[in-house]
Every structure is written in C-alpha cells, then in structure tokens.
C-alpha positions as CSV (number, residue, x, y, z in Angstrom):
1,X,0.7,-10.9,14.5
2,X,3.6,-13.2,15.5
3,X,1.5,-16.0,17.1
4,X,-0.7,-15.6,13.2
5,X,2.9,-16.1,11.5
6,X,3.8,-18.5,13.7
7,X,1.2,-20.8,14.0
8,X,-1.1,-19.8,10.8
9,X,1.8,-20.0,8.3
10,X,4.5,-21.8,7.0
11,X,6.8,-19.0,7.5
12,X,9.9,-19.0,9.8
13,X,11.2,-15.7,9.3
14,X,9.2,-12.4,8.4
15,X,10.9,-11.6,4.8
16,X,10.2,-8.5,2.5
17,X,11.6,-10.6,-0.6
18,X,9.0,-13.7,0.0
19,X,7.9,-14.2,-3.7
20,X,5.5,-17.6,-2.8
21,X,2.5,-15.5,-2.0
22,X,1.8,-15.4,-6.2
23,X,1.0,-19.0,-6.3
24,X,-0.9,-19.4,-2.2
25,X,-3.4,-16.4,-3.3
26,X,-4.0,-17.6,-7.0
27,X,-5.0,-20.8,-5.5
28,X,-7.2,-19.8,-2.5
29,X,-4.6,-21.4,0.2
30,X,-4.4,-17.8,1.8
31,X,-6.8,-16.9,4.0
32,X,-5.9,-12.9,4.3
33,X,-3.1,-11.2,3.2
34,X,-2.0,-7.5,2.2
35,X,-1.1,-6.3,-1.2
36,X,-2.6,-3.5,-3.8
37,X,-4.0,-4.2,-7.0
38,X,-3.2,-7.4,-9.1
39,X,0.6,-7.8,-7.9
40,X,-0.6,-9.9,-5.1
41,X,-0.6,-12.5,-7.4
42,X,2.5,-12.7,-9.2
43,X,2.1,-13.5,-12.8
44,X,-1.1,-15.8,-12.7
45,X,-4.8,-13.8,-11.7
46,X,-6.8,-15.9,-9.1
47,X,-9.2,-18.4,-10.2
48,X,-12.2,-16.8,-7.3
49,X,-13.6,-14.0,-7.4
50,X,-12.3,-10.4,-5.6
51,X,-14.6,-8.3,-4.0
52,X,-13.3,-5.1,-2.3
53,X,-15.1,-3.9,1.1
54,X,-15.3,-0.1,2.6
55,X,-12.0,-0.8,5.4
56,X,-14.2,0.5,8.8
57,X,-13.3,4.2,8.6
58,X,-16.3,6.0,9.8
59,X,-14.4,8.6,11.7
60,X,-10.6,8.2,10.3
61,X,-8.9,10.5,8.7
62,X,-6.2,9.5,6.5
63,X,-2.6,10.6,6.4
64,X,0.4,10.4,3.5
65,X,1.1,6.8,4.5
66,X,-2.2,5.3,4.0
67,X,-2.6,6.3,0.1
68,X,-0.4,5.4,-2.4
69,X,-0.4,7.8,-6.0
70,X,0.6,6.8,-9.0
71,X,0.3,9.0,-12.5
72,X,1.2,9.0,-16.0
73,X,2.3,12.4,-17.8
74,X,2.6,13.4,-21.3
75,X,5.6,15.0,-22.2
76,X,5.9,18.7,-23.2
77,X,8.1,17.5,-26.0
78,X,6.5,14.9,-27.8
79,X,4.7,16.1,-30.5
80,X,1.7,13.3,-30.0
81,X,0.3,15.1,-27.0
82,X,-3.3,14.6,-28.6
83,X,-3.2,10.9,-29.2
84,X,-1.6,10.7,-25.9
85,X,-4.5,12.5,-23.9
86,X,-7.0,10.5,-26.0
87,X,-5.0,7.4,-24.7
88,X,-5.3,8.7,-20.8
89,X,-9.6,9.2,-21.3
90,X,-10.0,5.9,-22.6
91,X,-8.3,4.5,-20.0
92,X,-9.1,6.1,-16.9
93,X,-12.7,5.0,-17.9
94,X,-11.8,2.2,-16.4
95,X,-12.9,-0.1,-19.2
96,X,-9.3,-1.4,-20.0
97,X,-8.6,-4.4,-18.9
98,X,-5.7,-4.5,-16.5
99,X,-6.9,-1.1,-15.4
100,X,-9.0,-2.0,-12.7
101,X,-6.1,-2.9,-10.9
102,X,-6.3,0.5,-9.2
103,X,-9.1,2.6,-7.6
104,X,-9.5,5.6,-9.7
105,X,-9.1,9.0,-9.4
106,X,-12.4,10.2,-11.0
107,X,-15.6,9.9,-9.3
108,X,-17.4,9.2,-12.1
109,X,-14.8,6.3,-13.2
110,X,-15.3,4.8,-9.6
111,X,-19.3,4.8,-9.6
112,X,-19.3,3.3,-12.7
113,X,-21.1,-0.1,-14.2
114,X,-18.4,-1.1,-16.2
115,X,-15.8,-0.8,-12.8
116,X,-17.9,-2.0,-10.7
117,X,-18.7,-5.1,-12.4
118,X,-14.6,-5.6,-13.5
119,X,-13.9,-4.6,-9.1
120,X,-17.0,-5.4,-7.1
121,X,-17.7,-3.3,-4.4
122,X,-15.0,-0.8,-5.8
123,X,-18.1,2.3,-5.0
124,X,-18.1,1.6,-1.4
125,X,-14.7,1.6,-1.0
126,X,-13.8,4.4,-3.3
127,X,-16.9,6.4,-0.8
128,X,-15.3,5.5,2.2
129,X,-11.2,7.0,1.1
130,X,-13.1,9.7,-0.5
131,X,-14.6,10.4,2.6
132,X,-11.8,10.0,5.0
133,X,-9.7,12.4,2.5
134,X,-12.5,14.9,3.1
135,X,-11.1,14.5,6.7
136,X,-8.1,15.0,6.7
137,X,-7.4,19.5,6.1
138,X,-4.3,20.5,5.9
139,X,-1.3,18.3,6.8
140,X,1.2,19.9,8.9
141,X,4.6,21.7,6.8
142,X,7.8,19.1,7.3
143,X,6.2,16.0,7.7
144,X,8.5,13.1,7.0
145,X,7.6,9.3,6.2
146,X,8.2,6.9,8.9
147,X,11.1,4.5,8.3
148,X,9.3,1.0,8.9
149,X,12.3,-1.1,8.0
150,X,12.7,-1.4,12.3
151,X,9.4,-2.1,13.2
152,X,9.7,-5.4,10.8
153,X,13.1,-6.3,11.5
154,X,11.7,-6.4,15.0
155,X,9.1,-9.0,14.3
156,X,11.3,-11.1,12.4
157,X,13.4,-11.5,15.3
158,X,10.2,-12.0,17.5
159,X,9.0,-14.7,15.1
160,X,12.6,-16.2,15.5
161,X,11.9,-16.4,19.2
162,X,13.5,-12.9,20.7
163,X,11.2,-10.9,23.1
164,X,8.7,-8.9,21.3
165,X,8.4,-6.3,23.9
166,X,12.5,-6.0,24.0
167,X,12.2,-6.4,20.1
168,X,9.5,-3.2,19.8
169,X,11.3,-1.2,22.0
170,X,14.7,-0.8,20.3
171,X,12.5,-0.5,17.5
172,X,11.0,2.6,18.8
173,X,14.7,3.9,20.2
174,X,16.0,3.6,16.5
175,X,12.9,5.2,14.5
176,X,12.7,8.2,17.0
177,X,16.6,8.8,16.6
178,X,15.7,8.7,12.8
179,X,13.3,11.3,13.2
180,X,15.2,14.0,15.3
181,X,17.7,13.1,13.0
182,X,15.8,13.8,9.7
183,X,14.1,17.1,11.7
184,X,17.6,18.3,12.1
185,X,17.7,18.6,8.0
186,X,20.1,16.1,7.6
187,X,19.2,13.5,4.6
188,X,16.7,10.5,4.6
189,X,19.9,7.7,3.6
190,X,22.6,9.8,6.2
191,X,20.3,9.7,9.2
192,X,19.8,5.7,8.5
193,X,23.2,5.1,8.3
194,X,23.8,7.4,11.4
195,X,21.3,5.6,13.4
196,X,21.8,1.9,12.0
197,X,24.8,1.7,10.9
C-alpha cells in the first residue's frame, strides 16, 4: 500500500480530510479507490459508468466492521405515520433516484430491474453479502470495534519515510492496550486518551 501511495499517487501524506478525490473519480483519473455509495464523488456524479462486482467471498464470513447500517424511523409522535410509511415503500423500491446509492435491505428491492439497471451488477453483489451474512451465527457478547485511527497514523508516517515494520508495530502496541483497556469497562474516549495521550 505505501509503495501504491507513493509511487501511484500524488499524495505525500496519508490524510483522512483529503477532499480532491470528488473531482479525480468524477473524471476517470483514479484508477481504484474506496468509498460507499455516491459520496465518493463529492458534489458532481461521474461521467462513466459504475458497475458493482460480488468482492471474492466464497467462504468469508463477515463481521460488524465490514457492513455499515443506516435507517430511517418514523416517530411515535408525529401524527403522519401513514404518509410517512407510504414515503419508506416507495422508496426502498429502489426507484428513487439518489436511492440507489445504497444496496438495499429487501431482497426483492435488490433483484430488481429497475435497481439493477440504476446499479449494475448490484444482484450479485447483494447475493454474495447476503451469503456471507448467512455465515456469520452468532457474534460473540462484548465485542468492541477496533480503533483504526493507529494503523493509519502508521502508514502516514511510513509514506513520510519512517520504517513500516517499526511504524506497524507501535501500532499494534497502542490498539492492543486500547482493547484491554476498553475489556476492563472503562469508556471508548478514556481508554484513547489513556493509551494516546
């Protein structure tokens, strides 16, 4: 990954806050690149065609940090719950435009003409989550989320020219001290502070 930052990109330091990768992907200068949905492209929609592909999970199963959620409720209080539930159908059809930024929940939304045609190959990659999902059983009480904020902080200062192996070990020092630290009940935010202050 550094040597593809390094000598693939314009890039001199691995930043979070990088906003220029609206305009690169809109205009087919980037070759690959990570992102969900539309936001990959800032405010202007690519001029090419997207195409999503099954990722090769034959045999994965997927844990809390591969899938992101996101929903919409209707509140107990409003007194437009029935509009507001039509509202929800019609758009988790999937025929809304702007809502195919998103693989759907439903099945039936996912298999669908009018989705597949807005996200091509959106079927096969819904199949292939759904499938890995199937795999996964129970997770395991008092799992915590993995602090990544070292791991990139490390190859920043790799891509800056520090030793990558030095780099990914006090990486590795610093997230396991998080995690006794959060395993010991203490907060999220204290045990970050504790171990990076």
């Amino acid at each position: 990954m550094i040597d593809l930052l390094k000598n693939a990109t314009p890039h001199t330091r691995l930043d979070g806050d990088t906003d220029d990768y609206g305009p690169l992907t809109a205009d087919g200068r980037a070759g690959m690149w990570f992102a969900w949905g539309f936001y990959a492209y800032g405010k202007d929609l690519p001029q090419f065609t997207m195409v999503l592909a099954p990722p090769p999970m034959t045999q994965a199963v997927l844990d809390p940090d591969d899938v992101s959620t996101s929903s919409i409720y209707i509140s107990a209080q409003t007194d437009k719950q029935q509009a507001c539930w039509t509202w929800l159908k019609y758009i988790s059809t999937g025929t809304v435009g702007g809502a195919s930024a998103n693989i759907p929940a439903r099945r039936s939304a996912a298999h669908s003409d009018a989705m597949n045609q807005q996200q091509p190959g959106l079927a096969a990659a819904y199949d292939a989550y759904a499938a890995a999902l199937d795999r996964a059983g129970q997770l395991a009480p008092g799992r915590e989320l993995i602090d990544y904020g070292w791991f990139y902080h490390a190859l920043d200062r790799a891509l800056q020219g520090k030793n990558l192996e030095q780099e990914l070990a006090a990486a590795q020092a610093l997230t396991e001290q998080y995690l006794a630290c959060v395993r010991s009940g203490e907060p999220e935010q204290a045990c970050r502070q504790q171990v990076d202050p």
